[in-house]
N, C-alpha and C positions, 0 to 999 in steps of 0.2 A: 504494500500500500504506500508506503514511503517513500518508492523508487517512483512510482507511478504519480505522484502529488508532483517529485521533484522534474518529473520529465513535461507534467501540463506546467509548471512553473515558468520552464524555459520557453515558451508558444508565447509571441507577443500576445497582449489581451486585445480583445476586440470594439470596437467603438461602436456604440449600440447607442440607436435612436430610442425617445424617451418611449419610443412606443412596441419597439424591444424589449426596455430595458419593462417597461409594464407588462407586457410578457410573460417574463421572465420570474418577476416579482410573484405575479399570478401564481406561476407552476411552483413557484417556491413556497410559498402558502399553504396550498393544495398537499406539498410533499411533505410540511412539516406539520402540518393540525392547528387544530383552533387555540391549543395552549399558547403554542408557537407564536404563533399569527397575533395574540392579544398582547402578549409581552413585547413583540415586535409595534403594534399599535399602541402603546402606552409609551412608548420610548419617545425620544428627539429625534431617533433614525429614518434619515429618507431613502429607503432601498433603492428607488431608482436613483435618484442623484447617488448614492455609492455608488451602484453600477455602473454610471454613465461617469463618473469621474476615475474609475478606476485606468479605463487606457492613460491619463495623465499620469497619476501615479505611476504606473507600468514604465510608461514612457522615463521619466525621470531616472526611478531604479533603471533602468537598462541601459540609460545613455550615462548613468555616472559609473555606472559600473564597466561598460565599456571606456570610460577614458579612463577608468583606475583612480576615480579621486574617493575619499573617505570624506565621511561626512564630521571628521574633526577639520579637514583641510579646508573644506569646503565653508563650515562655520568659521574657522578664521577670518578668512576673504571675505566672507558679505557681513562679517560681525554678528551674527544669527546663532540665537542657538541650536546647539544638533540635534535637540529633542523636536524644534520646531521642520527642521527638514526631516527628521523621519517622519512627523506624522504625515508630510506631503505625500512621503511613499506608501505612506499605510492607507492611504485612500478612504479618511473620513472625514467630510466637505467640513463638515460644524467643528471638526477639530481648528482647519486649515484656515491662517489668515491670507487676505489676497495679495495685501502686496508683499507681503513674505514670497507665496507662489510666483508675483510675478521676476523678484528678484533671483528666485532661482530659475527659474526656466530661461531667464535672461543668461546667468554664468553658466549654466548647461548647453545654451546655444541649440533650444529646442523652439525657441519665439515662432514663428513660422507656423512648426505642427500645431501647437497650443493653440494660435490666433485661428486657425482652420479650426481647430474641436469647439473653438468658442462660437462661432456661426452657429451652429445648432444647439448649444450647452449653454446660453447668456442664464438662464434659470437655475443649472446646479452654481456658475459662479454668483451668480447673485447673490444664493441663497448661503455662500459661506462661511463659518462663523470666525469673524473678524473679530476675536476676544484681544486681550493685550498684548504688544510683539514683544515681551523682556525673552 
């Protein structure tokens, strides 16, 4: 099961429109039960903005880890702390502040991709939660 997690790992993730990602959400519901489903409902969690924010995340871990930078290196340079760029990688929007994200997707030199996913995603960036940058 382990090897098998780590090999969908490496498969870039896919950018899903919100009405995918609702989808998705759906069948995910369906698979987990009504427990599931209410505890999911009671939360701050927006399944489909995770979903659909998650290619960014993906994107980020894959191109920093393609040029070999760490994210102590990385917090130096933009002065950010590293707990704030992991949570970009962990792909939970309420976590992520925006201009945090956009500072890094700038020193990643992924601007381009990002501004393309934003055409169809203005609503999960919106909806980010911009709490304190320390």
């Amino acid at each position: 099961m382990k090897k098998k997690i780590q090999e969908i790992s490496k498969k870039p993730f896919p950018k899903f429109s919100s009405e995918e990602a609702d989808f998705l959400v759906g069948k995910m519901r369906e698979m987990l039960g009504p427990d599931i489903t209410r505890i999911l409902d009671q939360s701050d969690l927006n399944p489909n903005h995770m979903i659909r924010f998650r290619y960014i995340a993906d994107m980020c871990r894959k191109t920093r880890e393609q040029k070999g930078l760490s994210f102590k290196k990385i917090s130096a340079s933009l002065k950010i702390p590293q707990y704030r760029l992991k949570q970009i990688e962990e792909g939970v929007p309420d976590k992520i502040n925006s201009d945090i994200l956009q500072k890094y997707i700038e020193f990643l030199g992924v601007k381009n991709d990002f501004e393309e996913w934003l055409k169809d995603n203005r609503d999960v960036y919106d909806g980010l939660g911009d709490g304190d940058t320390k």
